[in-house]
N, C-alpha and C positions, 0 to 999 in steps of 0.2 A: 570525617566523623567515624569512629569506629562504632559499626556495626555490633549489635550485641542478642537482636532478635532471634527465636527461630524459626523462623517466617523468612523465608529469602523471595527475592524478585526474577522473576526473567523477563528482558526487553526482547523481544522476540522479531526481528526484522525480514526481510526477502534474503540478499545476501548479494557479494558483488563478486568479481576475481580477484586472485590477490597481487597482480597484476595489469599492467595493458598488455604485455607480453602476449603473442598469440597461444603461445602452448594453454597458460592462464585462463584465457582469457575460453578457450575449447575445452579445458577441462571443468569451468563452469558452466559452460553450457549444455556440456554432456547431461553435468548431474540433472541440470534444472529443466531441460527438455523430456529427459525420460522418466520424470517423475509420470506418472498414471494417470494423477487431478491436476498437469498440466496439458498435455494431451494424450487423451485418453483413449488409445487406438491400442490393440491385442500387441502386445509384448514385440514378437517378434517383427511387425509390421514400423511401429516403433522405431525400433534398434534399427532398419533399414534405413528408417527416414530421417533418423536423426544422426547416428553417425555417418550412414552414408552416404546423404543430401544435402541436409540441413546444415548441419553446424559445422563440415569444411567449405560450405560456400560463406557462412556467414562470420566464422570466429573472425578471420581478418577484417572484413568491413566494421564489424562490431569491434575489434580491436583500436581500430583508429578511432572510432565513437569516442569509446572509452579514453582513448589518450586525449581529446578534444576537450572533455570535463573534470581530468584528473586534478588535483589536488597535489600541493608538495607533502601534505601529511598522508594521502592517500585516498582511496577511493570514498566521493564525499558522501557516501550513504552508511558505509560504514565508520568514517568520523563524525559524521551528525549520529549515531547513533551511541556512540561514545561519549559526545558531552552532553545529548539525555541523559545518560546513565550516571555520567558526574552528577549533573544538576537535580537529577533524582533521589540521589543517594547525600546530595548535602543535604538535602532537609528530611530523609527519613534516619531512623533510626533503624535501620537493615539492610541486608546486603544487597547489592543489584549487582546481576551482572547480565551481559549481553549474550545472545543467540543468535545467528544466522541460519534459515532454513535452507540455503545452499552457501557452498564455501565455509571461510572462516571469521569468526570463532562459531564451534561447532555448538550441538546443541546438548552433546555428551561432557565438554569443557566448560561448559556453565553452568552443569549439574554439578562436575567436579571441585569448580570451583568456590562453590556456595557450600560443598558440605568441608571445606580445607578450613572454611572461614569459623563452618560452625559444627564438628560432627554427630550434634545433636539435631540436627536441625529437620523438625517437623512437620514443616510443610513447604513447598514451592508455589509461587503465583507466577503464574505465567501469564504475560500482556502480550499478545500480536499486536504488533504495530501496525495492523491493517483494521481500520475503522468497520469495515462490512463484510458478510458474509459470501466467499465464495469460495467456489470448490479450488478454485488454482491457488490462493493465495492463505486464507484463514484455513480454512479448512485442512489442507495440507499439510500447513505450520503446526498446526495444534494433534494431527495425527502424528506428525514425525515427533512431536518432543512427547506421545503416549507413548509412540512404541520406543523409545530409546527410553524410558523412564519404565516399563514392562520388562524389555530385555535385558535389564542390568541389576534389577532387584531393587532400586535405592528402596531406602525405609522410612523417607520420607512421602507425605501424600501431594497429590499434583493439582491445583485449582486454576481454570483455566477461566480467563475474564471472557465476558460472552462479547458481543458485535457491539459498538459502541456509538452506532451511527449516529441516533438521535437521543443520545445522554447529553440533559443540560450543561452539563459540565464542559465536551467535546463542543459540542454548537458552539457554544458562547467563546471558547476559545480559536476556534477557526475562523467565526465571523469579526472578530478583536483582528486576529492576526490580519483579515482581510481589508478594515476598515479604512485605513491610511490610503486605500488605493481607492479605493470608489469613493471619498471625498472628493476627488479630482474629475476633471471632468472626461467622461467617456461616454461611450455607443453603444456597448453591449459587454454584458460579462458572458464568458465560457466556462461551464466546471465540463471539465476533462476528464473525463474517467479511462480506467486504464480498462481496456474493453475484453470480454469473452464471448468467447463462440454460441448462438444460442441454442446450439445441442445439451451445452452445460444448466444452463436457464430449464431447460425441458427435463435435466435429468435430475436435479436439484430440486424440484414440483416435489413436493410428501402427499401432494393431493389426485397428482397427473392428471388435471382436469383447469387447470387453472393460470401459469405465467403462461404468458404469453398466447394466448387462446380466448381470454375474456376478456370484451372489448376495455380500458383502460384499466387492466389488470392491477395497476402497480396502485390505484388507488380503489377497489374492492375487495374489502377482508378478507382474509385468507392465514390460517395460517403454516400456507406457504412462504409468505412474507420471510417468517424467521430465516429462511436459508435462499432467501431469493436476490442475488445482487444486484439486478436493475432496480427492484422496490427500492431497494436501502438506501442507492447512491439518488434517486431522485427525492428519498424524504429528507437526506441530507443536504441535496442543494437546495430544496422549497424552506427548511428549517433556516439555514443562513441567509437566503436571499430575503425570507421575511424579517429577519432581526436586522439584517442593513435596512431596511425599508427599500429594496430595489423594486419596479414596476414590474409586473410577469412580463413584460414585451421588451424587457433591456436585460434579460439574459436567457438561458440555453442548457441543457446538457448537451454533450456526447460522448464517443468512445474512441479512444486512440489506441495503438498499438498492436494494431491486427496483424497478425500471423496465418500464412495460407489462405486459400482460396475459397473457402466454406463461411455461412455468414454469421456475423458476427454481430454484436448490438449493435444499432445503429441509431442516429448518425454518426457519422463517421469523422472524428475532428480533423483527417486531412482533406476534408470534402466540402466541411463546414467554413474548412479557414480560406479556400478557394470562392465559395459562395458570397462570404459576407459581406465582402467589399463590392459584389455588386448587388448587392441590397441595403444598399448605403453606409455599412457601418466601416466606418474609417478610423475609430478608433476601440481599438481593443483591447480589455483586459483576459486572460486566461487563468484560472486558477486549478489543480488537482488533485481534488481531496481525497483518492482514493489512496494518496501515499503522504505517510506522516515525515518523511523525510525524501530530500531533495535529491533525485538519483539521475541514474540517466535518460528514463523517458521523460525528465521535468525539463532537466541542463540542455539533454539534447536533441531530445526530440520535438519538446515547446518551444523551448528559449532561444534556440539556434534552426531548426529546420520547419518548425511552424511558425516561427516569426518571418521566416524568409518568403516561406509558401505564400502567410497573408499579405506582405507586402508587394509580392509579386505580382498577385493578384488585385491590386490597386489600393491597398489599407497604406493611412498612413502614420498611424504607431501603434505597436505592441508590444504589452507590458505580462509578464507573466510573473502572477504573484506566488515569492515565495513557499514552499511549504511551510507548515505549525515547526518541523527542526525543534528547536530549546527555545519556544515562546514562552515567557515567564506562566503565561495562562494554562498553557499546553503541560508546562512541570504540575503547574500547581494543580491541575487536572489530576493526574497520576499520582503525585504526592496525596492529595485525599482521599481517592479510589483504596490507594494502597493501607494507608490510615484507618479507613473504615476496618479494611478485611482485617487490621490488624487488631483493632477494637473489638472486634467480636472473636477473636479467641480468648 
């Protein structure tokens, strides 16, 4: 459909390498390590730990990762993020195109290529494909595409979609995408969250009186809430677990993906998946809605090294449910979202 609006979209996602290749695969690491609001340690301290320590001990083990879940079309966060963009753009009437907050396609090539389409064009809506708010991943995303939208003058204005945790819209599509699995019989569900340090949680506070300090904070008004990750990702799993009708004692959050030794939300889902099977749960499902498409802490870190973990550990199956990816529910989320805003110019 030829786009005709001048309203353009950005699908705004994390970002992958453009390779498995190791050069690749360290020069994304580079970028996405020494971003500030990923960790967020003085400059120079930084640059020691990350070029120097960090990411030549890990581009190659993360290089093989990476080739473990690749795709003949390519790395699969950025082809699931691609025919969102198809399936968004066949049913609006406007342009979409896509963002990567590291790597490629950039966030300057997405501006470029919305004003090629339209050099009128208005306004930009920018969607982070990250449902909640936090400082490494929203927050971030939505900085980087002000300051390249700052530095370059465009003349069009920037509308950025706020945190989308618990929009009926999102629930009702995440719990759809999930239903097919928990019709079957299981033990326990996991929502996996992809975990931050809780220095970030502390420094994130607009109240500095309140995450993590009041006793079950995450359900006592505040609002701190707005910019609080652990609040969001636990009202979005109480929001889906109640639209399945699942019992509070057949499922869980935690946090996966911990980096260094400093602590991090917890629990810990390679702790949790060790645990469960000796507390009788033998069958698992795992789901992780803190990513709108299927990458590689989904591919490889659930689906292959915590599937392993929990069976190791005496489970015996494990199912890890897809991400939302191009759920008919999940377009049709964005496709109204986008409608609306469009409606009201």
């Amino acid at each position: 459909m030829e786009a005709k609006s001048d309203i353009g979209i950005i699908l705004m996602n994390l970002g992958s390498p453009d390779s498995t290749a190791v050069p690749d695969v360290k020069r994304y690491l580079n970028e996405f390590l020494m971003d500030k609001r990923v960790i967020d340690y003085p400059y120079l301290f930084r640059l020691l730990l990350i070029k120097g320590i960090i990411v030549p001990r890990r581009a190659p083990k993360s290089a093989e990762a990476y080739q473990s879940i690749w795709w003949p079309e390519g790395s699969p966060l950025i082809v699931l993020t691609k025919q969102l963009q198809n399936a968004v753009r066949h049913d609006l009437d406007m342009p979409v195109e896509i963002a990567m907050r590291y790597g490629n396609p950039s966030q300057e090539a997405a501006y470029e290529n919305l004003l090629k389409q339209n050099p009128n064009l208005k306004e930009v809506v920018l969607l982070p494909l990250y449902p909640h708010y936090a400082m490494s991943s929203y927050e971030t995303a939505v900085e980087h595409a002000k300051s390249i939208h700052k530095k370059k003058k465009y003349p069009f204005k920037l509308t950025v979609v706020p945190p989308y945790y618990k929009e009926p819209d999102y629930i009702h599509a995440l719990a759809e995408s999930m239903r097919p699995y928990v019709t079957k019989d299981f033990d326990h569900l996991l929502f996996s969250y992809h975990g931050v340090p809780e220095r970030h949680i502390h420094k994130g506070d607009i109240t500095g009186k309140h995450c993590l300090q009041v006793a079950d904070c995450c359900h006592v008004d505040s609002p701190a809430h707005d910019y609080c990750y652990r609040h969001q990702v636990h009202i979005t799993a109480e929001l889906v677990a109640e639209k399945l009708k699942i019992p509070r004692e057949k499922w869980s959050v935690s946090f996966q993906s911990r980096l260094g030794r400093e602590e991090w939300l917890k629990p810990y889902t390679a702790v949790k998946l060790e645990e469960l099977p000796k507390q009788g749960v033998k069958r698992l499902l795992v789901a992780c809605p803190a990513f709108v498409s299927d990458c590689l802490e989904t591919l490889e870190e659930i689906a292959v090294e915590g599937k392993h973990s929990f069976i190791s550990s005496g489970g015996d199956s494990f199912t890890m449910i897809p991400c939302l990816n191009i759920h008919p529910l999940w377009v049709q989320a964005i496709v109204k979202w986008m409608g609306a805003l469009q409606a009201n110019n």
